[in-house]
N, C-alpha and C positions, 0 to 999 in steps of 0.2 A: 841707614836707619831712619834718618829724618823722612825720605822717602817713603817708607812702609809706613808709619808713623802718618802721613800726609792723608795716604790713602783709607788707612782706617779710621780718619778725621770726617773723609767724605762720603766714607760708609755710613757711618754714624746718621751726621746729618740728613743723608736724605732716606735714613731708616725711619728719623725724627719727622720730615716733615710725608713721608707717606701714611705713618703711622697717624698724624696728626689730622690729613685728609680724610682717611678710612671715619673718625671719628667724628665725621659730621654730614647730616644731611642734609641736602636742600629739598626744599617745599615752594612750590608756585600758589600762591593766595589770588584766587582769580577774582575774585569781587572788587578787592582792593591795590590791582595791578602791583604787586611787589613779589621776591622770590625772597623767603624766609631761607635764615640755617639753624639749624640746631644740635645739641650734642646727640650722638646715635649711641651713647652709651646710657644718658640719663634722661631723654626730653628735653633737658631746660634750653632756655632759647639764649642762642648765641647772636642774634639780631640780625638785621636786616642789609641783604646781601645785595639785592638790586633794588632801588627804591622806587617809589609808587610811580610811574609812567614813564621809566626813564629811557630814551630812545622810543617812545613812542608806545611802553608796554603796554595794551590792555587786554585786561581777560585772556591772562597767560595760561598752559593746556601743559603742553608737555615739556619734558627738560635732558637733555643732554651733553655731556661734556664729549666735546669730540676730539679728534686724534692730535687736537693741536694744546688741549689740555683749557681750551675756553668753553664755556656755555652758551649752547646754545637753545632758544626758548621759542616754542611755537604760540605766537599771538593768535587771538582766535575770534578779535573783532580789527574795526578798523585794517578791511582790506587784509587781514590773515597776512601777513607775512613771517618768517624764520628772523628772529632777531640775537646778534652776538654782543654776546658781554665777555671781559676779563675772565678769564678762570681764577685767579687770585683776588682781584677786589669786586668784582664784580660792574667794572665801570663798561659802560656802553659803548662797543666798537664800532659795530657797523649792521643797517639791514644785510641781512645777508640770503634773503631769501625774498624778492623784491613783491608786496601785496600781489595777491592771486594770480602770479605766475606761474602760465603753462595749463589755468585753469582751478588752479587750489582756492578750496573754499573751508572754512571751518577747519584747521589741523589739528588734531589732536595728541598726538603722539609724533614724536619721531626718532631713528637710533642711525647712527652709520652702519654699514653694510660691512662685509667681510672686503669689498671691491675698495672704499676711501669713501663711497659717494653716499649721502644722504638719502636715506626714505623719510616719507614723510604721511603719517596716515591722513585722510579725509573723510571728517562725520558724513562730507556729501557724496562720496563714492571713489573708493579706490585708496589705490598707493601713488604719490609722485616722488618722482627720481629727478636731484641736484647734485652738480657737481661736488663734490667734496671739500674744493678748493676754492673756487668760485661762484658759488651757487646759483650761477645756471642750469636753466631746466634741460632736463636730460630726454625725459620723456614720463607720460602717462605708464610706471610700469605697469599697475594692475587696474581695470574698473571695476574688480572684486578685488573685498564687499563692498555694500553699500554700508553703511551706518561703522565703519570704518573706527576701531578706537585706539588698541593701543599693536606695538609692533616688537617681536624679537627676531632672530636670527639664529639657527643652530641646524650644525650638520649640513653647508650648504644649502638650506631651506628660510624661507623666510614665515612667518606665521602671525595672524594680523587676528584679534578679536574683535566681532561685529555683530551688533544689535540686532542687525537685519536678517543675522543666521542665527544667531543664540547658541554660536560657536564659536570656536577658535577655527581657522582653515591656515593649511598647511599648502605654501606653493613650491613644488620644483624645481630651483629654477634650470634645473638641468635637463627635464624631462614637458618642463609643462605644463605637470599635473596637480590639481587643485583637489583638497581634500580636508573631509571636515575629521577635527580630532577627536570627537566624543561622539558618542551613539547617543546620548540622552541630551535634550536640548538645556543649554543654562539661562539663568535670568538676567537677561543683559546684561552679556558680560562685556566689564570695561578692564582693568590691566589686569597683565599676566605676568609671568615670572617664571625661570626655572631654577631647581634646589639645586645646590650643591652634587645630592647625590643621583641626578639624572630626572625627577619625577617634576610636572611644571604643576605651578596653582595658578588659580583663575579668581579674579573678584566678580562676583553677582549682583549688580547694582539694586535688583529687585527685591533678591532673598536679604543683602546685608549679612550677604558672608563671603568664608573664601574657600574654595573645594582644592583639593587636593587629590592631582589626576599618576596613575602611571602612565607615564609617555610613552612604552607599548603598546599597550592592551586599550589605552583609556578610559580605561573604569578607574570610577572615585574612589578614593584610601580614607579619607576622613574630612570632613568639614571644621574649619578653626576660624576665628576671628568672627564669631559668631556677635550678629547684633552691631556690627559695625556700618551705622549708619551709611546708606549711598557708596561706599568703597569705588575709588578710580582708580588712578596708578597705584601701582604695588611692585616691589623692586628687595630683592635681597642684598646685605649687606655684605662690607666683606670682610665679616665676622661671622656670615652665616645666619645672622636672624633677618626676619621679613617685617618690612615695614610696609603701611597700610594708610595712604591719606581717605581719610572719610570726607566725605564733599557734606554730604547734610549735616555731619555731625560736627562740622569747621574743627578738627583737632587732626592729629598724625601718630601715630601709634605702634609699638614693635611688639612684634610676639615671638619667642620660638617657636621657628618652623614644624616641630617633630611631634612637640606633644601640646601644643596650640596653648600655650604660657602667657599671658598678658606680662609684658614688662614692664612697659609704661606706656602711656599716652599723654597728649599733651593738648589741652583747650586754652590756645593762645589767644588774646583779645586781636592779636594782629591777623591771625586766620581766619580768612573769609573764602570760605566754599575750596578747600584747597584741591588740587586735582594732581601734579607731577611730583616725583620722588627721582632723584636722581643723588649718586655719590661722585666723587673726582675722580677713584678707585673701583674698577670693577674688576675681581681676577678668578669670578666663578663665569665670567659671560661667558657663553660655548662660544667655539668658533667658529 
């Protein structure tokens, strides 16, 4: 009995502390080298998770928690390197992705792959591949695109958003084949996302909005988050709503996805220019 009793002790528990994860985002404030967190149910700020330069952060770009449950943060001056922090306190582990190795310049984005290993996008051209483990460069996997921003993964395919196509392009990597996902061009689009229910959205830095594409066909369903200044990273929750950091507008912002709902937003004095959105928790990312 004690037994059984034991187990539903540590059920519990880490029902408590996933649930607890789900319920906060991070935000990279690039102006002022820190990674904000905040509640994802209300806005309000829960404070400051990495603090202003710390391992050398400046003009922090993208954010992801990788398979080992730490964060990792693409630096996007001072020699561009991938830098890891705690995933629990946020304390400074190690470069882990050593300044413009292998040729990286500007990263903006980066997610693990389906493989363990790091992609990593470049405003100056392409995708680079790191180890997972050790973050050693792997190799130049794509010089497409150019103007390189943000990166998902789904269906064995990788899919990178770029300024320089004023599209999403879809690569193969089984076959190859490189392929733009809309027929009508977007307005610099920087992060993307896909729903829940299969269909991905797109941020328009130009228009200051966010379109919403069917991943078949790629024709647009509806445009939401209208008016949201400069939109970069954008990442669904895993609750289901879409959150939206505005670079000009310095705040970060949820809507539902479905009928384009403003929930909250939030104009932090500590947000400056913020650009990544990333949770602890991701259990809609495709595989």
């Amino acid at each position: 009995m004690s037994y059984k009793l034991s187990l539903v002790g540590i059920g519990v528990a880490l029902f408590v502390r996933v649930a607890a994860a789900a319920n906060i985002v991070f935000v990279s404030s690039f102006d002022n080298d820190t990674i904000l967190k905040f509640n994802a149910q209300t806005g309000a700020r829960l404070g400051v998770f990495v603090p202003a330069g710390s391992g050398g952060l400046d003009g922090p770009t993208g954010l992801t928690f990788g398979p080992d449950g730490n964060l990792y943060v693409s630096n996007s001056v001072q020699n561009s390197p991938v830098l890891k922090y705690d995933g629990r306190s946020g304390r400074f582990l190690s470069v882990f992705v050593t300044g413009e190795t292998g040729g990286l310049q500007s990263p903006m984005d980066l997610v693990f792959g389906p493989d363990g290993d790091l992609y990593v996008a470049s405003r100056y051209g392409g995708v680079f591949k790191y180890d997972g483990s050790t973050g050693a460069f792997i190799n130049r996997f794509t010089l497409q695109p150019n103007g390189a921003r943000a990166l998902r993964w789904r269906d064995g395919s990788m899919f990178v958003s770029s300024h320089a196509t004023n599209n999403v392009l879809r690569f193969n990597i089984h076959t190859g084949v490189v392929s733009p996902m809309f027929e009508t061009f977007l307005g610099s689009p920087t992060g993307f996302d896909f729903a829940p229910d299969g269909s991905i959205y797109v941020a328009s830095f130009s228009d200051n909005d966010v379109v919403r594409f069917d991943f078949d066909t790629g024709q647009p369903i509806a445009i939401l988050a209208r008016n949201t200044l400069g939109p970069e990273m954008i990442q669904f929750g895993p609750h289901g709503d879409l959150y939206v950091a505005s670079y000009t507008g310095n705040s970060v912002s949820c809507f539902d996805p479905y009928i384009g709902t403003l929930k909250w937003t939030t104009s932090d004095p500590g947000l400056a220019r913020p650009i990544g959105v990333a949770f602890r928790t991701r259990p809609f990312h495709p595989k």
